[in-house]
SELOVO-391288 format. One record per residue (C-alpha): x, y, z; residue number from 1; residue in one letter. Coordinates in nm, 3 decimals, decimal comma. Layout:
# residues N
TORKOL  X  Y  Z  NUM  a
...
//
This chain:
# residues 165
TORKOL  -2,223  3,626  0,872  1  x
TORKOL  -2,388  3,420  1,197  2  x
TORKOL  -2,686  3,642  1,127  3  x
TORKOL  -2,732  3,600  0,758  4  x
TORKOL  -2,677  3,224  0,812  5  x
TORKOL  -2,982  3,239  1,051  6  x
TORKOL  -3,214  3,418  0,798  7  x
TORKOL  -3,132  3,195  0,521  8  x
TORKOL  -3,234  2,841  0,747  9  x
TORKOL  -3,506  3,066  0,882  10  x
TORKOL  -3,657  3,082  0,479  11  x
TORKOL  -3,531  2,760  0,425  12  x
TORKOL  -3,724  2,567  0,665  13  x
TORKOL  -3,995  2,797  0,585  14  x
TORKOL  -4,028  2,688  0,221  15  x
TORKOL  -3,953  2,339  0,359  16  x
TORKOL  -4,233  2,333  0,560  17  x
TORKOL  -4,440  2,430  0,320  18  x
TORKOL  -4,356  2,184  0,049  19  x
TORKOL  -4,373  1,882  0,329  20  x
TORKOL  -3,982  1,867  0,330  21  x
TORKOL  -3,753  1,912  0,607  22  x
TORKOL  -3,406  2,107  0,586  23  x
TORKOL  -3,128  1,861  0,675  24  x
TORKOL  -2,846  2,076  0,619  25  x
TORKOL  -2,723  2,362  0,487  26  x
TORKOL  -2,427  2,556  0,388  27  x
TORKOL  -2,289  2,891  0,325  28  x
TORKOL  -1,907  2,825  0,149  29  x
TORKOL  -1,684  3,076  -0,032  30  x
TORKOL  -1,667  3,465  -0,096  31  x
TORKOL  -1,677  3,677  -0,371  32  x
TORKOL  -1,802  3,570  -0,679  33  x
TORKOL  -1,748  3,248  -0,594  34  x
TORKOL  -1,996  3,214  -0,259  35  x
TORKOL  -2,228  2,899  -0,224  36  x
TORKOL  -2,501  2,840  -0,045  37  x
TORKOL  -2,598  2,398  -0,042  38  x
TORKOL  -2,896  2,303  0,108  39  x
TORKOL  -2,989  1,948  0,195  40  x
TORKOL  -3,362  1,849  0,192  41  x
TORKOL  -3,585  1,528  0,272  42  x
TORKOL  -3,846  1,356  0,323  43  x
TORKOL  -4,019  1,047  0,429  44  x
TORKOL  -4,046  0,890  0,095  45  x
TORKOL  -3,767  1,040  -0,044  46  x
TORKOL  -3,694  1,325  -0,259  47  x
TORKOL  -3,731  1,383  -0,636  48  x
TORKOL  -3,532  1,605  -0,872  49  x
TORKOL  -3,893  1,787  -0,894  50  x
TORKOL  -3,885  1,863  -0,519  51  x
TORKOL  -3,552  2,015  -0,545  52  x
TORKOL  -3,636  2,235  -0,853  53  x
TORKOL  -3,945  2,352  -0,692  54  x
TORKOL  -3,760  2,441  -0,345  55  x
TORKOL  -3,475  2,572  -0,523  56  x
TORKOL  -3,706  2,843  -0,731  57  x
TORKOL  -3,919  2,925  -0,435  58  x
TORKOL  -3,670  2,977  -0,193  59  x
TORKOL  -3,388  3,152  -0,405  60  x
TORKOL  -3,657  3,355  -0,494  61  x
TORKOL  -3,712  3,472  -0,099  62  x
TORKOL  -3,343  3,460  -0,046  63  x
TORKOL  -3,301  3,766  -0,348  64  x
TORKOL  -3,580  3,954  -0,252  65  x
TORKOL  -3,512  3,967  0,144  66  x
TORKOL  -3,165  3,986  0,064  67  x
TORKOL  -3,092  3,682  0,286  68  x
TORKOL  -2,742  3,567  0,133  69  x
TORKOL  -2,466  3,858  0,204  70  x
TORKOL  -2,367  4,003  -0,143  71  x
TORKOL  -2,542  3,961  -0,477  72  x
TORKOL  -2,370  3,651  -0,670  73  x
TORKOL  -2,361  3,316  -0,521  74  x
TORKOL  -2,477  2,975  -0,676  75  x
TORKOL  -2,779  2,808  -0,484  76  x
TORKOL  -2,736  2,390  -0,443  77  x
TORKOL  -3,065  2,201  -0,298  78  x
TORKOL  -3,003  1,798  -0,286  79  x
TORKOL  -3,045  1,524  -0,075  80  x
TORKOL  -2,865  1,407  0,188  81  x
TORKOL  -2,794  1,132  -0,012  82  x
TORKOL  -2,796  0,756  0,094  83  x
TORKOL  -2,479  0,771  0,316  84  x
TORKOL  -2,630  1,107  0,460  85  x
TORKOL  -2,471  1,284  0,761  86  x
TORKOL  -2,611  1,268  1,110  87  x
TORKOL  -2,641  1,521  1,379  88  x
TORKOL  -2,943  1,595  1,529  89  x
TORKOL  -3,114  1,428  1,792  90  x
TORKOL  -3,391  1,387  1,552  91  x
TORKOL  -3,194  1,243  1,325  92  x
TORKOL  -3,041  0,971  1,517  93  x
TORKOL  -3,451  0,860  1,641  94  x
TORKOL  -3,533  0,831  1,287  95  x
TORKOL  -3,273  0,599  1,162  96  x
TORKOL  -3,309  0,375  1,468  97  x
TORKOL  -3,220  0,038  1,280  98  x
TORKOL  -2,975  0,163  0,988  99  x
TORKOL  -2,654  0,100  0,969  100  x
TORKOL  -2,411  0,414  1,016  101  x
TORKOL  -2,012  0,479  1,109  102  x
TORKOL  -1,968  0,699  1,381  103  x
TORKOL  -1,616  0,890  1,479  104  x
TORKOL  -1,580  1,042  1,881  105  x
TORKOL  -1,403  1,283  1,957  106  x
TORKOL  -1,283  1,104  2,254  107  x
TORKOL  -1,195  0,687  2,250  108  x
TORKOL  -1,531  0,523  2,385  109  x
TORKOL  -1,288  0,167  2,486  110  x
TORKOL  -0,989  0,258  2,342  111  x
TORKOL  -1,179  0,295  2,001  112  x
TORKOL  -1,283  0,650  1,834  113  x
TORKOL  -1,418  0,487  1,483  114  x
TORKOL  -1,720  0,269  1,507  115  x
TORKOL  -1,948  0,096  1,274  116  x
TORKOL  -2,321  -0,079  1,344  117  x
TORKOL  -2,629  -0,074  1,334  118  x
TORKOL  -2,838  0,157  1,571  119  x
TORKOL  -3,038  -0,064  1,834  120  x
TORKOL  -3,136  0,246  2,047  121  x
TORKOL  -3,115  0,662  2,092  122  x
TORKOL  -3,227  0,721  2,416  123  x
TORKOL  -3,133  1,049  2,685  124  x
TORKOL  -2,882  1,179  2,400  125  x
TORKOL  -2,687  0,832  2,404  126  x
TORKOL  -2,664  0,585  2,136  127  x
TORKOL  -2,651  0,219  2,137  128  x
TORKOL  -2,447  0,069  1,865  129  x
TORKOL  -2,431  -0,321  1,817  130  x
TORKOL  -2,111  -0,321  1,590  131  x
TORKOL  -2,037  -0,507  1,302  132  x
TORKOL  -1,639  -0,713  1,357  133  x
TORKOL  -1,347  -0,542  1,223  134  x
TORKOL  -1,010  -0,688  1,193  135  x
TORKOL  -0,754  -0,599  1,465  136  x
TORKOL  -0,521  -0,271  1,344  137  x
TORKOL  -0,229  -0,131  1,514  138  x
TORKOL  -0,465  0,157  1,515  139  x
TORKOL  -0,769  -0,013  1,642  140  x
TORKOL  -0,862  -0,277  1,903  141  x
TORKOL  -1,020  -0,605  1,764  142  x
TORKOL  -1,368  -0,575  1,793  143  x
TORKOL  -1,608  -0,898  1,694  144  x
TORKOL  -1,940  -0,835  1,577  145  x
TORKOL  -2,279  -0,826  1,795  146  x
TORKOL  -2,042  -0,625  2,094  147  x
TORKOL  -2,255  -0,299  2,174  148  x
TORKOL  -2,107  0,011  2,284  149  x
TORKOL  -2,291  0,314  2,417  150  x
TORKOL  -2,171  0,676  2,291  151  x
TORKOL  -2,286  1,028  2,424  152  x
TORKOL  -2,448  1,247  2,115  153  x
TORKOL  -2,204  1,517  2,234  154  x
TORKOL  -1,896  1,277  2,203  155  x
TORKOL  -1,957  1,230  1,826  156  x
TORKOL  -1,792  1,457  1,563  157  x
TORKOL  -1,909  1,242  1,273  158  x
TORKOL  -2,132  1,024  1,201  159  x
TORKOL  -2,291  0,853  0,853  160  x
TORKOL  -2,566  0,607  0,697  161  x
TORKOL  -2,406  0,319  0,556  162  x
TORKOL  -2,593  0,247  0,276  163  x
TORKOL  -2,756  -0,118  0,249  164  x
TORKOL  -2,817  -0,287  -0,065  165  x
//
C-alpha cells in the first residue's frame, strides 16, 4: 500500500503542478468497495470549485489509466484545506508566518501540550508562538496573553489555522 500511496502523490503533485496548485494533503481511507482517496489542494489566491473539478478529472483520469489506486472502485475527493487547514510541513509553517493557529505537542513545552497564537517566527524547524491568554484549568497552567513559547516542528502532533474574521 506504501507504494501505491507514493504513485498516487507522485500524479497528484504532477497535475498540481501543472494547474499552478500545490497538493496539501492527501489520503487513501477504507477497503473494498468502500476505499477513498481525499486530496487537499491550494493556492495562493485560493481555490475555486472550478480548480477542483478540473484536478479531479485530470488526475482521476491518470490514476485509472496507470492504475495508481490499488483495486478498481474507490471515490476520488479534491478540496481545500479549508480555512482552519492542517499544518505540517516546514513549508507550511513559513507561509502562514502571522496567522493564528492551535498547536498540540506531543511532549509538555512548560507544563503545557495545547497552545494557541499567532506565529511570530519559523526558523531552524522551531516555532515561535506569542499566545493568546487562556483561563487557568486543572488541566492547564494559566497562561496570559503576549507570553511566547518556542516549540520544535518534531514536537508537534497537531497543529491548525484558526480562522480570523
Amino acid at each position: 500500500m506504501a507504494a501505491s500511496i507514493e504513485k498516487v502523490r507522485e500524479i497528484a503533485e504532477r497535475v498540481a503542478q501543472s494547474s499552478g496548485l500545490e497538493v496539501v494533503d492527501l489520503e487513501l481511507l477504507g477497503g473494498g468497495k468502500a476505499r477513498m482517496l481525499r486530496i487537499y489542494i491550494d493556492k495562493p489566491a485560493g481555490v475555486t470549485h472550478e480548480d477542483c473539478a478540473n484536478f479531479s478529472r485530470e488526475a482521476g483520469t491518470i490514476f485509472d489509466v496507470e492504475d495508481a489506486v490499488p483495486g478498481s472502485t474507490y471515490t476520488l475527493e479534491v478540496s481545500s484545506p479549508g480555512l482552519d487547514r492542517k499544518l505540517s510541513r516546514p513549508a507550511d509553517f513559513e507561509r502562514f508566518v502571522g496567522s493564528v493557529m492551535k498547536v498540540m505537542t506531543r511532549d509538555p513545552v512548560n507544563g503545557n501540550r495545547h497552545f494557541e497564537g499567532r506565529l511570530k517566527a519559523f526558523q531552524d524547524s522551531r516555532l515561535r508562538l506569542e499566545l493568546s491568554g487562556r483561563k487557568k484549568s486543572k488541566k492547564h497552567q494559566a497562561v496570559e496573553a503576549g507570553t511566547e513559547v518556542e516549540i520544535d516542528l518534531a514536537n508537534v502532533e497537531k497543529a491548525n489555522l484558526v480562522p480570523e474574521f
